[in-house]
DOGUMI-559955 format. One record per residue (C-alpha): residue in three letters; x, y, z. Coordinates in steps of 0.05 Angstrom, whole numbers, padded with zeros to 5 digits, always signed. Example, Ala and Ser with C-alpha at 12.3 -4.5 7.8 and 13.67 -1.06 7.14 Angstrom:
ALA+00246-00090+00156SER+00273-00021+00143
//
This chain:
UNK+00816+00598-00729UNK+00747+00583-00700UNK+00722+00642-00673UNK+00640+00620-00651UNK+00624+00600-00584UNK+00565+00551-00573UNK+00522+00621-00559UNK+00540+00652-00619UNK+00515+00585-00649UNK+00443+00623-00651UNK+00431+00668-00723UNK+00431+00736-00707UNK+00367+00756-00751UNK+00362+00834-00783UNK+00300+00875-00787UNK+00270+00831-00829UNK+00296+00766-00789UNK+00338+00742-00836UNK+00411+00708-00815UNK+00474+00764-00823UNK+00515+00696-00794UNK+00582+00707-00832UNK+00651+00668-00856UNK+00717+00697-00871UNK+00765+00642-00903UNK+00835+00667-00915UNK+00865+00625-00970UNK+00944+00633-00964UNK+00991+00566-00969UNK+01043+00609-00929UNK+00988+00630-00879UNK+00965+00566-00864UNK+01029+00541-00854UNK+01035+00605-00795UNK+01092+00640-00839UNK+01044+00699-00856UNK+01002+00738-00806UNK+00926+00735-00841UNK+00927+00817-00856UNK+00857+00817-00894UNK+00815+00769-00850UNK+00809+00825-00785UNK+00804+00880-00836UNK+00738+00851-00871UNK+00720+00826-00799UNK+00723+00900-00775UNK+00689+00931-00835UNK+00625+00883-00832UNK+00625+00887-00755UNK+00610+00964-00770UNK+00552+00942-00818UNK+00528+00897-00771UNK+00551+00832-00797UNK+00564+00774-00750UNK+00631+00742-00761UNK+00614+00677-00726UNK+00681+00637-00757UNK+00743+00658-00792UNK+00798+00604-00820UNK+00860+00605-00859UNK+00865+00544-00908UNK+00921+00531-00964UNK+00913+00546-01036UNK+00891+00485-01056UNK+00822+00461-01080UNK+00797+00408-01035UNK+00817+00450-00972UNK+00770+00511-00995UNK+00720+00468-01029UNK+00713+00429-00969UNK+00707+00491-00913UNK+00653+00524-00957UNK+00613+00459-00963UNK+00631+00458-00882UNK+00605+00533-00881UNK+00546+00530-00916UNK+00521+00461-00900UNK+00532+00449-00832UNK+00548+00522-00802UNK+00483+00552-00835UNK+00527+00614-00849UNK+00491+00671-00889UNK+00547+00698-00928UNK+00624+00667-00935UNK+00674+00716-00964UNK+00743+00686-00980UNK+00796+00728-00990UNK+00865+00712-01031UNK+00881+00659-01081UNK+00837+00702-01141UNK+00894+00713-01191UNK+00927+00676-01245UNK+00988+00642-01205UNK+00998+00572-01207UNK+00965+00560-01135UNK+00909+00612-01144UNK+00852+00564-01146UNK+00793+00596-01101UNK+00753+00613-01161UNK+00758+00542-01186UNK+00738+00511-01109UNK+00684+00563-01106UNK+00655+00547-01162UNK+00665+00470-01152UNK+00601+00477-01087UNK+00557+00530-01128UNK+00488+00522-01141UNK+00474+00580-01182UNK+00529+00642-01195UNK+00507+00713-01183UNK+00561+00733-01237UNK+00539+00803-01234UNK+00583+00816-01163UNK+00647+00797-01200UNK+00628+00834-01250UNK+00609+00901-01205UNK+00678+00891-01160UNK+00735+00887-01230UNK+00691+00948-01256UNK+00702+00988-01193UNK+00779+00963-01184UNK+00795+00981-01257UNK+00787+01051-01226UNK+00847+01041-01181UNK+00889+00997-01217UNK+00900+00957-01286UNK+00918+00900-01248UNK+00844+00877-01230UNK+00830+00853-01300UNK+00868+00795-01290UNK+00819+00784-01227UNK+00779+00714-01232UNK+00739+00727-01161UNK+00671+00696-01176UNK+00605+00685-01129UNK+00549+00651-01130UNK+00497+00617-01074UNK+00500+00543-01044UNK+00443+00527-01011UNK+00422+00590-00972UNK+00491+00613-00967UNK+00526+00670-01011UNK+00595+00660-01016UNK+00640+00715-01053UNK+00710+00712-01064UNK+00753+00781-01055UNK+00827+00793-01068UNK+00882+00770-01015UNK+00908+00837-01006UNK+00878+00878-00950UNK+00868+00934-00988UNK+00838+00900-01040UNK+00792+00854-01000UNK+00758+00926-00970UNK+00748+00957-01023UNK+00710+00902-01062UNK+00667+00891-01002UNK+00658+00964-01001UNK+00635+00949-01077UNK+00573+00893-01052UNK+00555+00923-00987UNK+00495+00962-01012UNK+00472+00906-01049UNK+00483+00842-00996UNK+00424+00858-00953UNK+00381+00846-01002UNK+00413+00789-01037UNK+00410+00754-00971UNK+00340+00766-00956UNK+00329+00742-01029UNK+00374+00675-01015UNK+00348+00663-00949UNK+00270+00663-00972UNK+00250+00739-00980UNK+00181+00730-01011UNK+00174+00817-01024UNK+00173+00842-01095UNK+00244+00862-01116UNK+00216+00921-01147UNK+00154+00929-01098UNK+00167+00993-01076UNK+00188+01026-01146UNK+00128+01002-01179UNK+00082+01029-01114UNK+00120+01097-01126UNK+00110+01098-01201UNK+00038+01089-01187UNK+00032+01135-01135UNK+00053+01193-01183UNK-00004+01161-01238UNK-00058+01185-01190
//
C-alpha cells in the first residue's frame, strides 16, 4: 500500500537537514495475498511517527527474493527514502528469505545493528538466536530488517532508535567528527 502523496514527495529534513523519509515493507506470502491483516507495519509506523520519522510508503510483498530485492532497489533508488525497515521473513523457514534479498542490493553492511537487536532479544527470549535480520546501506539509504511479529518488530526498533539519527546523518553526507564532541570534552577537562 502506497501511502505518499505527490506533497509528501518533498524530504522532510531534521535539525541538521538531513532526510527522516522512511519505508516499511511487510514481507508475508499470506499478507500479500490479503489473507493476513499486516499487524507490524502500523505498529512501527506509529512508533517512528512519535520519533518523528516520516513514513512516506508502506507495502506488503511475498516472501520471495525478487519481490523484496526489487522494492528496496525501488526504495532506495528512485524513492530517495532515508531508512527502509522490513519486517517478517527473518527466520530459518523455507520462505524466510529477506535477509538473503537484503543483502542481494547492499553496498556496505552495518553488521553491528543485527548484532545489537539478537543481543537485546536474547533477553526476552531464546528464540532470537536463530534470527538472520541483517542491515546495511544502498546508496544513501539504510535499510534494516526486523522480525514479522509486532512485538518483535518494536522492540528491535526500540534497540536502533538511539543510534539511527546519527547513522543517517553519517549515510546521507554528515561531514562532523563522530567523536567531535567527546574529544572537545576530554580536552576541555586538560585545561
Amino acid at each position: 500500500m502506497n501511502v505518499h502523496s505527490p506533497a509528501d514527495r518533498k524530504s522532510e529534513p531534521d535539525r541538521k537537514g538531513f532526510s527522516r523519509r522512511t519505508a516499511i515493507v511487510t514481507v508475508s506470502d499470506r499478507g500479500a495475498r490479503g489473507e493476513r491483516k499486516d499487524a507490524s507495519g502500523p505498529v512501527l509506523e506509529e512508533r517512528l511517527f512519535e520519533e518523528g520519522y516520516q513514513v512516506c510508503f508502506k507495502e506488503v510483498v511475498p516472501d520471495e527474493v525478487e519481490a523484496v530485492s526489487s522494492i528496496l532497489k525501488r526504495l532506495s533508488d528512485e524513492e530517495k527514502m532515508a531508512l527502509i525497515l522490513t519486517t517478517g521473513g527473518t527466520g530459518v523457514a523455507p520462505r524466510d528469505v529477506t535477509p538473503e534479498a537484503t543483502l542481494a542490493v547492499l553496498d556496505r553492511t552495518v553488521p553491528g545493528m543485527g548484532e545489537a537487536m539478537r543481543a537485546a532479544s536474547l533477553t526476552k527470549t531464546p528464540h532470537a538466536m536463530i534470527s538472520r535480520a541483517v542491515a546495511g546501506v544502498r546508496g544513501m539509504t539504510l535499510i534494516v530488517n526486523l522480525p514479522g511479529s509486532p512485538k518483535g518488530a518494536v522492540e528491535n526498533l526500540e534497540v536502533l532508535l538511539p543510534a539511527l539519527p546519527h547513522a543517517l546523518d553519517k549515510i546521507q553526507g554528515d561531514p562532523s567528527e563522530c567523536a567531535a564532541m567527546i574529544h572537545e570534552d576530554v580536552r576541555g577537562k586538560d585545561r
